[in-house]
C-alpha positions as CSV (number, residue, x, y, z in Angstrom):
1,X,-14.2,-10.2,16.8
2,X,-12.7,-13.7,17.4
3,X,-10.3,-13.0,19.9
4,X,-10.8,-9.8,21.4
5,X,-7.4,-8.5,20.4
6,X,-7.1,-5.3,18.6
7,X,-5.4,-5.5,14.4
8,X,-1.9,-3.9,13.7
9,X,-0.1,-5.9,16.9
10,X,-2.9,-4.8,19.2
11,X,-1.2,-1.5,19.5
12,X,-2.7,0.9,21.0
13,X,-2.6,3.3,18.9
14,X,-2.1,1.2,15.3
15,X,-3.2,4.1,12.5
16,X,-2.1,7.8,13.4
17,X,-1.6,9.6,16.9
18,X,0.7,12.7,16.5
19,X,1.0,16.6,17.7
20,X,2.2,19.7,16.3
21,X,1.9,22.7,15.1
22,X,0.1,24.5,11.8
23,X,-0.1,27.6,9.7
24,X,-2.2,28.8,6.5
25,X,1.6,30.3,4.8
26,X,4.1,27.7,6.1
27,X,2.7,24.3,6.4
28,X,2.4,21.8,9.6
29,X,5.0,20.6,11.1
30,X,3.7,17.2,12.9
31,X,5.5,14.3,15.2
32,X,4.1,10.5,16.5
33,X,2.4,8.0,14.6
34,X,1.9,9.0,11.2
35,X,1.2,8.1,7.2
36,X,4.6,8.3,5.0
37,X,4.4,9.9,1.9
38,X,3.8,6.9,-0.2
39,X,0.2,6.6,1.3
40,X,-0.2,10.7,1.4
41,X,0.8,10.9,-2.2
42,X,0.6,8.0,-4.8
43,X,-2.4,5.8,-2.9
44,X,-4.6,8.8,-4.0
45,X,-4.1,7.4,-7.7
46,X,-5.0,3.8,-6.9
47,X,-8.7,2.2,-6.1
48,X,-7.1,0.2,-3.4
49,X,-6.1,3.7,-1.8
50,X,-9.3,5.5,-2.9
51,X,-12.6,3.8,-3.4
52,X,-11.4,-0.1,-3.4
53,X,-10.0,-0.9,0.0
54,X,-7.8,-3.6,1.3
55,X,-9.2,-5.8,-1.3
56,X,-7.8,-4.0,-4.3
57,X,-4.5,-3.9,-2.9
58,X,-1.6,-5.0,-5.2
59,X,-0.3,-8.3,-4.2
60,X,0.9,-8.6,-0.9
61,X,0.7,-4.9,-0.5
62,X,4.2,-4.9,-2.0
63,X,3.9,-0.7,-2.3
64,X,2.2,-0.3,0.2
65,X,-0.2,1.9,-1.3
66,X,-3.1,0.6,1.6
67,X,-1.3,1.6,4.0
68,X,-0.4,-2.5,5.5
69,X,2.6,-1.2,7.5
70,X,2.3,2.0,9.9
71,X,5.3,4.2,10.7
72,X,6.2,5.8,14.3
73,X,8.4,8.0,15.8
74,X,8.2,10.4,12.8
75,X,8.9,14.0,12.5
76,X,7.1,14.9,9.4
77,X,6.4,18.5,7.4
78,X,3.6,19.1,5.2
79,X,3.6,22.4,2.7
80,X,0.8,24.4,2.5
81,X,-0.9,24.5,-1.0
82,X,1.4,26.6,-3.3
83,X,-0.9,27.2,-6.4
84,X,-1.7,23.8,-7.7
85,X,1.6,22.6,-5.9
86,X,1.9,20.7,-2.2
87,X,4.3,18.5,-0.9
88,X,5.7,16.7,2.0
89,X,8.5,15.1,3.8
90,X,8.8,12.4,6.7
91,X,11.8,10.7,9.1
92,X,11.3,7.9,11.0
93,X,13.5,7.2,13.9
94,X,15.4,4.1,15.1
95,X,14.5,2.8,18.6
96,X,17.8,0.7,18.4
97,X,21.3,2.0,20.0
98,X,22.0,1.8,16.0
99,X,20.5,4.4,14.5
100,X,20.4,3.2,11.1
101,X,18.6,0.2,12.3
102,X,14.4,0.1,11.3
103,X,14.7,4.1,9.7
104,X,12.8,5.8,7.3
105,X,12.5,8.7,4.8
106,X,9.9,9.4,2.6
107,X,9.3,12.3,0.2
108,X,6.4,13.3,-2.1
109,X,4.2,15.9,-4.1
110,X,1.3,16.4,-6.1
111,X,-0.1,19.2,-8.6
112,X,-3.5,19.7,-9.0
113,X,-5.4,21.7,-12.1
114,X,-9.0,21.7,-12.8
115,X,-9.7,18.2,-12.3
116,X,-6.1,16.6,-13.3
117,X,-3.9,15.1,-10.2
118,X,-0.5,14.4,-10.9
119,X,1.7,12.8,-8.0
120,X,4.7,11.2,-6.9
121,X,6.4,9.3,-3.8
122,X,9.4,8.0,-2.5
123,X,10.5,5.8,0.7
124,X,13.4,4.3,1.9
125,X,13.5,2.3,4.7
126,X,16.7,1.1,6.4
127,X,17.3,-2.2,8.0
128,X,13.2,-2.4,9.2
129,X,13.4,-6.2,9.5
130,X,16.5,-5.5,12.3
131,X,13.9,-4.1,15.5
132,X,10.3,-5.5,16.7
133,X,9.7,-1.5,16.9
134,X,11.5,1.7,15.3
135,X,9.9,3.5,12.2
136,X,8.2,0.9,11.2
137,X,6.0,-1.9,13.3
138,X,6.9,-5.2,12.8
139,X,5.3,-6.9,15.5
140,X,2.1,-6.4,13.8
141,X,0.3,-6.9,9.9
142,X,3.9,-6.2,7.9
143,X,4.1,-6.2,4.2
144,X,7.6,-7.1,2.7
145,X,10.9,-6.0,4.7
146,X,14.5,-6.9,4.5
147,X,18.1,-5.1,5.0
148,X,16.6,-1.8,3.0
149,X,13.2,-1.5,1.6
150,X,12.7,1.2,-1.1
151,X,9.3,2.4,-2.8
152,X,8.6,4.7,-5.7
153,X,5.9,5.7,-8.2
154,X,4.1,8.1,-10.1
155,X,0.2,8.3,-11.3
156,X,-2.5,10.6,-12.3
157,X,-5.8,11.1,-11.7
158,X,-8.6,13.0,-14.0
159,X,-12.3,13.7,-12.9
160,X,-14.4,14.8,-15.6
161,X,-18.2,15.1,-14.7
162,X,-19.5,12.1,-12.9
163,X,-16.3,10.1,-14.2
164,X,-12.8,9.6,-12.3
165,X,-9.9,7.6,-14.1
166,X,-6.7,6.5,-12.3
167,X,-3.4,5.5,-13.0
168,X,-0.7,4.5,-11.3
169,X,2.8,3.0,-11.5
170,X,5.3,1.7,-8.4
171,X,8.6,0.1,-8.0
172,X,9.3,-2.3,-4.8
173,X,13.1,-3.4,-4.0
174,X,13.4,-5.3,-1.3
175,X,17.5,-5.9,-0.4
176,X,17.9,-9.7,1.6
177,X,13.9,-10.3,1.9
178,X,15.3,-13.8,3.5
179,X,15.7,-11.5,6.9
180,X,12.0,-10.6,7.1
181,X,9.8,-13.3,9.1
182,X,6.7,-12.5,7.1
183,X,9.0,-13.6,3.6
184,X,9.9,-16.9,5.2
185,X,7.5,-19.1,3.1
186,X,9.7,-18.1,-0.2
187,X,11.0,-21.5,0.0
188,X,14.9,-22.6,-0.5
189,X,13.7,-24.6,-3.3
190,X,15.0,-22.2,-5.8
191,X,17.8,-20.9,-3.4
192,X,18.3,-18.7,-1.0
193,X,16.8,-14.9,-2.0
194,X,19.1,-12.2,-2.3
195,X,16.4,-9.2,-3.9
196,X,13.2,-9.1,-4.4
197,X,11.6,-6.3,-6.7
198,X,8.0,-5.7,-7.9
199,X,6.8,-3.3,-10.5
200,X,3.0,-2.7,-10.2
201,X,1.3,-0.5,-13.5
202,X,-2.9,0.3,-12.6
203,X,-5.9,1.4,-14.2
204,X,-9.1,2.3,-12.8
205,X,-12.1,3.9,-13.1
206,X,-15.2,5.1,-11.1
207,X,-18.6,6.5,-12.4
208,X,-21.8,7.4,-10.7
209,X,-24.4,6.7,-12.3
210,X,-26.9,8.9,-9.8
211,X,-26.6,10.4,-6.8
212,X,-27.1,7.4,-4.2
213,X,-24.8,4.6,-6.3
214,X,-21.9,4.4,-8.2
215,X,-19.7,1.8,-10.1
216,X,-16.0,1.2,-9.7
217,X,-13.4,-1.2,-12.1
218,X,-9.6,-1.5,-11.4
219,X,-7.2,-4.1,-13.4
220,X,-3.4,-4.0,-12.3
221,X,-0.6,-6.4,-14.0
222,X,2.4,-6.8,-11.3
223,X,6.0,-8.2,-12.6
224,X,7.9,-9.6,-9.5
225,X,11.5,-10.0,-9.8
226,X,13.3,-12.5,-7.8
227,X,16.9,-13.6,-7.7
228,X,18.4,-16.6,-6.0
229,X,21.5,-18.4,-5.5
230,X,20.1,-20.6,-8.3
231,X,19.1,-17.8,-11.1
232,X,16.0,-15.7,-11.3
233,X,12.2,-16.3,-11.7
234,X,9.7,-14.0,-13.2
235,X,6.1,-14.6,-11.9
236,X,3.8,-12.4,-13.1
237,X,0.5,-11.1,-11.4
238,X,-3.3,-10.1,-13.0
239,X,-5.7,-8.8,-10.8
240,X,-9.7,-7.5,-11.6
241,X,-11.8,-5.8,-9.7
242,X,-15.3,-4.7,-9.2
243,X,-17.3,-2.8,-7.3
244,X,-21.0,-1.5,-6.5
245,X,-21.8,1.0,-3.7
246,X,-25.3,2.4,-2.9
247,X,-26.1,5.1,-0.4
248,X,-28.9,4.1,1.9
249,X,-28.7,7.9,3.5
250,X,-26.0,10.7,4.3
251,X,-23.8,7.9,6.6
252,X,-24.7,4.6,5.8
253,X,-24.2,2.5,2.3
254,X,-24.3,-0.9,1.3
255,X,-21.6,-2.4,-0.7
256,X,-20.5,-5.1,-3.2
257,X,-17.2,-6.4,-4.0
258,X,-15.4,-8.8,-6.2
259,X,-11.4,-9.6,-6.6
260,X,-9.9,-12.0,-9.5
261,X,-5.8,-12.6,-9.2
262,X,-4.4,-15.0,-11.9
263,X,-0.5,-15.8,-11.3
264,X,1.4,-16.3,-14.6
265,X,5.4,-16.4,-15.6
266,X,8.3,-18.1,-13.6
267,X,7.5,-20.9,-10.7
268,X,9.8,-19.9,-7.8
269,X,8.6,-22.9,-5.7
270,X,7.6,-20.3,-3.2
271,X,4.7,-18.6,-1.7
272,X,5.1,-16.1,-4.8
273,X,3.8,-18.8,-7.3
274,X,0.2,-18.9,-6.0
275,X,-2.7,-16.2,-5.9
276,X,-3.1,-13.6,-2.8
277,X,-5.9,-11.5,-2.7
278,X,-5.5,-9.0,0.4
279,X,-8.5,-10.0,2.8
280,X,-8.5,-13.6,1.7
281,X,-8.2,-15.9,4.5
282,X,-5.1,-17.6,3.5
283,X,-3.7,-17.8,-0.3
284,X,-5.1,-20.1,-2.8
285,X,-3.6,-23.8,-3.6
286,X,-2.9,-22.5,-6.7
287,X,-2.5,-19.3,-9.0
288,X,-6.1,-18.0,-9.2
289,X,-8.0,-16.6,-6.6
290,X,-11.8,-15.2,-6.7
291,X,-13.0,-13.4,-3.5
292,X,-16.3,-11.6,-3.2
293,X,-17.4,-9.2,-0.4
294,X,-20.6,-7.3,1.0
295,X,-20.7,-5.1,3.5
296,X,-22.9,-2.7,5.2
297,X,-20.5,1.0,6.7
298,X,-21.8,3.8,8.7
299,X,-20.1,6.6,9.6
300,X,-20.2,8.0,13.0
């Protein structure tokens, strides 16, 4: 609204634009712009990737469970519901006369019964910091790329009545994060960065209460990893969040939001040490962060 110029690189097409073909017995097979399995699978476990938004995000969208970074040049295949069983599989290709520069695979499943979900994920990408463009888009919103980026998790979900509970786990290695422009603020103070790992555990739950509002709480705890020339540091991460919706009619609701981050553990003398709450205008001076929103959607 400030500038005129559109989000994810002002790409024209920054979310999903793909083509292919479909069938009831074998699945879709599907190529362009598309979700990897991470956000297919796992984000279905997570507020941030449910109910939540941007806002509930785990720090710095390290698993990308929101969906921060945007893959192209994908072929991917998507199983048609076996029983309580689907799944799916996705490769990104390189744009760069080296193939194995900015390339990606992902892999996932769920199994639905009665009102249990049960998923899992998995995504490796190769050298993404290497290429502007290639599987992943780097000249737009990033999340944290290296030489190799690798994502997993697992989580469940279980509706019963007018109650949904969530819970998720991820794993986020990134290999040489000192390659990636958007890591540049982990300062040298603590030496140069060879890895960087997060390990992100969530719980969160949503009940309505009647059928025009509803009330949503998540809490995740988020242990970051991160070696240097000069030893490792351990800074720890506890977010909160709330949230109110009420439906004004069929396509338009009202909402509130709140987000607390407190950073604990290890000082790395980096951007790491201070709080980040995804849709904050900058990150706090220090390690606690408090970010309210309201909003109005309607859906066209």
């Amino acid at each position: 609204m400030d500038t005129g110029r559109a989000f994810q690189g002002g790409l024209l097409f920054g979310r999903q634009a793909y083509m292919g073909l479909s069938s009831d017995t074998l699945g879709a097979l599907t190529v362009g712009g598309q979700y990897d399995s991470v956000v297919d699978f796992l984000a279905q476990n997570s507020a941030g990737g449910t109910w939540g938004g941007y806002m509930f995000a785990h720090p710095y969208d390290n698993d990308n469970l929101i969906n921060t970074f945007r893959t192209n040049n994908t072929v991917k295949y998507a199983s048609p519901p076996l029983g309580g069983l689907k799944f799916g599989a996705m490769y990104g290709f390189s744009d760069d006369v080296r193939i194995s520069n900015n390339r990606l695979v992902s892999v996932g499943g769920q199994y639905t019964a009665g009102g249990l979900l049960l998923s899992a994920a998995y995504l490796q990408a190769d050298n993404p910091s290497a290429t502007s463009y290639g599987a992943i888009n780097n000249g737009g919103d990033q999340n944290l790329l290296g030489s190799r980026l690798r994502i997993f998790g697992a989580g469940a979900a279980y509706t019963i009545g007018k109650a949904a509970l969530g819970l998720a786990y991820s794993n986020t290695d990134v290999n040489d994060p000192q390659s990636s422009g958007y890591v540049g603020p982990i300062a040298p103070a603590v030496g140069k960065p060879s890895s960087l790992r997060f390990q992100n555990i969530e719980v969160n739950a949503k009940y309505q209460f009647g059928a025009s509002y509803w009330l949503g709480a998540m809490y995740s705890y988020t242990r970051a990893d991160f070696n240097t020339t000069s030893g490792k540091q351990h800074p720890t991460y506890h977010s909160i969040g709330l949230m109110a919706d009420y439906l004004l009619s069929k396509r338009t609701d009202v909402y509130l939001q709140g987000v607390y981050q407190h950073v604990g553990g290890d000082a790395t003398g980096s951007v790491l040490d201070v709080a980040y709450v995804a849709g904050a205008a900058n990150v706090s001076s220090n390690r606690n962060q408090l970010l309210f929103r309201v909003g109005v959607r309607h859906f066209f």
